[in-house]
C-alpha positions as CSV (number, residue, x, y, z in Angstrom):
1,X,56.2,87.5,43.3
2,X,52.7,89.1,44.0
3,X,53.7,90.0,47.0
4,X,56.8,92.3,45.1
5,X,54.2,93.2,42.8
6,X,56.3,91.3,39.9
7,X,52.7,89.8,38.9
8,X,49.2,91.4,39.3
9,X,47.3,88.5,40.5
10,X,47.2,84.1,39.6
11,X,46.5,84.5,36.1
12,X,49.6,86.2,35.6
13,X,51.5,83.9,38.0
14,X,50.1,80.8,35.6
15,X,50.8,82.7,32.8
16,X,54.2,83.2,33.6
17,X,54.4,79.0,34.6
18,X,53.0,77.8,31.5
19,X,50.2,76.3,33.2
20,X,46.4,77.4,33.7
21,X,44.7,79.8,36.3
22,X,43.2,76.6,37.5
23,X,46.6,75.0,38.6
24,X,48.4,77.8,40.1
25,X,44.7,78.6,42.4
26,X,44.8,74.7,43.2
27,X,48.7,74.9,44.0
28,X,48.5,78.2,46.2
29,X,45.5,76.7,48.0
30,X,48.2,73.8,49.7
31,X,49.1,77.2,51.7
32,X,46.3,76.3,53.9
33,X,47.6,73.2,54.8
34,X,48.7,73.1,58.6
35,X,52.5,74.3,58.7
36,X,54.1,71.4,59.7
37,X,52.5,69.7,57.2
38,X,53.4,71.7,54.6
39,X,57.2,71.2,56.4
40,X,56.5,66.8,56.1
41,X,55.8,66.9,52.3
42,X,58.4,69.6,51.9
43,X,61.0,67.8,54.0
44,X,64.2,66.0,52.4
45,X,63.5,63.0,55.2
46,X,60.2,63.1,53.4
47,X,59.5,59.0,53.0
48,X,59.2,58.2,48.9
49,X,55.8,57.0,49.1
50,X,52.8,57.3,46.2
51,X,51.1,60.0,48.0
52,X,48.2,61.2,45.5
53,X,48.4,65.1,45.1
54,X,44.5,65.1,45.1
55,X,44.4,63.6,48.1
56,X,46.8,66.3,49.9
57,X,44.4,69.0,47.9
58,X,41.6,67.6,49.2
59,X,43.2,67.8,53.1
60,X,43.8,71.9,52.3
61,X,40.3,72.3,51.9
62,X,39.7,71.1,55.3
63,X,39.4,74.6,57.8
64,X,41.0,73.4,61.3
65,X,44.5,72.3,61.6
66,X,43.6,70.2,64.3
67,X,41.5,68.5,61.7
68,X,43.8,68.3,59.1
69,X,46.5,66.8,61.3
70,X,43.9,63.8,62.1
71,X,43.1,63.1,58.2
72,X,46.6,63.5,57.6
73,X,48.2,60.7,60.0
74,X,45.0,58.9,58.9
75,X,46.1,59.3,55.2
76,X,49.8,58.2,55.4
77,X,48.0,55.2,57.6
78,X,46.4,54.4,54.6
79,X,49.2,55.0,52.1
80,X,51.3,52.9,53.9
81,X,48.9,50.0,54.2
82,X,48.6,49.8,50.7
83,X,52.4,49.8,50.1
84,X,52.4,46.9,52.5
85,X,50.0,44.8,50.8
């Protein structure tokens, strides 16, 4: 929608949600997560699992993909370890 020019910029993006500045900034920042990623979390195989969404924030702050790809196996590691106990 920015991109079409339909909104100006995030606050009218939130606006236009119903939900603050803060949250739409916080969602577009998961557009720095590593592609496929982004295709996991978004994928209809997806496992149901309690994946916190802080958590994946958290990994989109992280510059290298490389990196992120490491913190991410090692975060469904962990998720899944918890489900087990």
């Amino acid at each position: 929608m920015m991109e079409a020019g339909t909104v100006a910029n995030y606050s009218d993006l939130a606006q236009l949600g119903r939900i603050s500045t803060a949250r739409i900034t916080q969602i577009m920042n998961l557009l720095h997560l590593a592609p496929d990623i982004q295709e996991q979390i978004l994928s209809p195989e997806a496992p149901a699992f309690a994946l916190r969404e802080s958590a994946v924030r958290k990994l989109s702050t992280v510059v290298l993909w490389s990196e992120q790809r490491i913190r991410w196996r090692q975060l469904l590691a962990a998720v899944e370890q918890s489900r087990l106990a």
